[in-house]
C-alpha positions as CSV (number, residue, x, y, z in Angstrom):
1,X,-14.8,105.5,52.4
2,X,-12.9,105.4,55.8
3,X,-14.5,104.2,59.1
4,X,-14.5,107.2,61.8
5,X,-15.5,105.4,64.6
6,X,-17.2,102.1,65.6
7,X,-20.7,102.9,66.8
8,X,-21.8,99.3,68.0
9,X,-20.6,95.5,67.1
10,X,-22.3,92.3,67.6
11,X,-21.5,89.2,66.5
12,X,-22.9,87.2,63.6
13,X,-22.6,84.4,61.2
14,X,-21.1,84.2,58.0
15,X,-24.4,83.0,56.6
16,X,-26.3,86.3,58.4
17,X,-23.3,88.3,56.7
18,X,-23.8,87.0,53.4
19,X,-27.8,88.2,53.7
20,X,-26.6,91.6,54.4
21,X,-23.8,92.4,51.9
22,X,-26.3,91.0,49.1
23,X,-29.3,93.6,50.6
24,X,-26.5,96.7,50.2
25,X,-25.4,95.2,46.5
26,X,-29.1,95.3,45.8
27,X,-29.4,99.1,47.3
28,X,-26.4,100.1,45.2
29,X,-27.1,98.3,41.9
30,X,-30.6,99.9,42.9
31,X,-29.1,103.7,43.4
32,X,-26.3,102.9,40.3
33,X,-23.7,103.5,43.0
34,X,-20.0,101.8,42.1
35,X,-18.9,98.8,44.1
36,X,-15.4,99.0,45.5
37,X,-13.1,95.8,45.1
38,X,-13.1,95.2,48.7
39,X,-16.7,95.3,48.8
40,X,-17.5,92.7,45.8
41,X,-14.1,90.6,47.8
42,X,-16.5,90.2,50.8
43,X,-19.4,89.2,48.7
44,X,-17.6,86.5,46.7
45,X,-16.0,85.2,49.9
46,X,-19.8,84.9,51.9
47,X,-21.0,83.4,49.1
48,X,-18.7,81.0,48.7
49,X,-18.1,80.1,52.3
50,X,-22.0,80.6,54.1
51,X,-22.7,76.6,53.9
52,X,-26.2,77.2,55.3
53,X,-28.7,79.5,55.6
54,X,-29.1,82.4,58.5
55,X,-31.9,80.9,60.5
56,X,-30.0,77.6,60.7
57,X,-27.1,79.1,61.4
58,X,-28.7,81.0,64.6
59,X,-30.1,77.8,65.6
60,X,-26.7,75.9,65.6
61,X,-25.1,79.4,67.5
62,X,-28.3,78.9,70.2
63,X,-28.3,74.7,70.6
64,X,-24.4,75.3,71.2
65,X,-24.1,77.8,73.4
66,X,-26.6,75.0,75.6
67,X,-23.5,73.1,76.0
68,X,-21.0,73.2,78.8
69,X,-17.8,74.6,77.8
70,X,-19.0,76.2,74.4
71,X,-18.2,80.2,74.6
72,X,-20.0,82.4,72.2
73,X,-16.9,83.0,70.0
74,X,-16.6,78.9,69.5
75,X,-20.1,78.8,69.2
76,X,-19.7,81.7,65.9
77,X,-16.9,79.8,64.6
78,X,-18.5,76.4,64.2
79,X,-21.3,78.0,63.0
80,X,-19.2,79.5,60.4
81,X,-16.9,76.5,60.0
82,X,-19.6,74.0,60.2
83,X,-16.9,71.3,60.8
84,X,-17.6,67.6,59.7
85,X,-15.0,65.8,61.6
86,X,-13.4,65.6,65.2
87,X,-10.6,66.6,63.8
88,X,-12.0,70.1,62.6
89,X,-14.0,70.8,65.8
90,X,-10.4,69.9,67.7
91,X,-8.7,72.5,65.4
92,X,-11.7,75.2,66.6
93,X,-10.9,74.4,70.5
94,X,-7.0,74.2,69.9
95,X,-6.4,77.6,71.8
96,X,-8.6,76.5,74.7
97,X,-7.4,74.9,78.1
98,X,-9.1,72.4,78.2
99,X,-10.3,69.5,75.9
100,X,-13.1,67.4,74.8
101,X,-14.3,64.2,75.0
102,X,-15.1,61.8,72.0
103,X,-18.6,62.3,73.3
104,X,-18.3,65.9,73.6
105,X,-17.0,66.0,70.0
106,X,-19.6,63.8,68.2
107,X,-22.7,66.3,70.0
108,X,-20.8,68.9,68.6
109,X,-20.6,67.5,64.9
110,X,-24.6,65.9,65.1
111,X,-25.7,69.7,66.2
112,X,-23.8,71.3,62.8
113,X,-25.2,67.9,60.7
114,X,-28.8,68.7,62.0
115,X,-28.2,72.5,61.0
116,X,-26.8,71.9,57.7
């Protein structure tokens, strides 16, 4: 199946992801469709990456996006990422101007710990 055009895009998390690719399986085991490789790819890779489930995962996205230099795409990533150590959240903000305090890094990692 090709893509003809993109009709609308929003961001989400891995762990919202996951929740949808497993309601389409369901529809196409359902209907006795064929999966395509890619497809059953994508599956296997949410399932083995979502460390948390969808409502926590919007939670994290919202408390973050509180803080002061979080932008939405970070915000996604850790989300996705849910990094453990200041090292990890450094590697997320390693493109950005600017860098974070010790501080800055440990609200970072007790937000993902309280979501996991």
């Amino acid at each position: 199946m090709k893509v003809k055009g993109i009709i609308s895009e929003e961001r989400v998390t891995l762990p919202v992801m996951r929740g949808v690719l497993l309601g389409v399986e369901s529809e196409r085991i359902a209907a006795e469709k064929e999966m395509s490789y890619e497809f059953r790819r994508s599956i296997e890779h949410a399932n083995k990456l979502a460390k948390t489930s969808p409502e926590k995962a919007n939670a994290l996205v919202a408390e973050l996006l509180k803080m002061e230099k979080m932008k939405p795409e970070i915000a996604f990533r850790v989300a996705n990422i849910m990094p453990k150590t200041r090292d990890e959240v450094r590697a997320i903000f390693a493109k950005e101007r600017y860098t974070l305090s010790p501080e800055e890094l440990d609200k970072i990692i007790e937000q993902v710990m309280a979501h996991f």
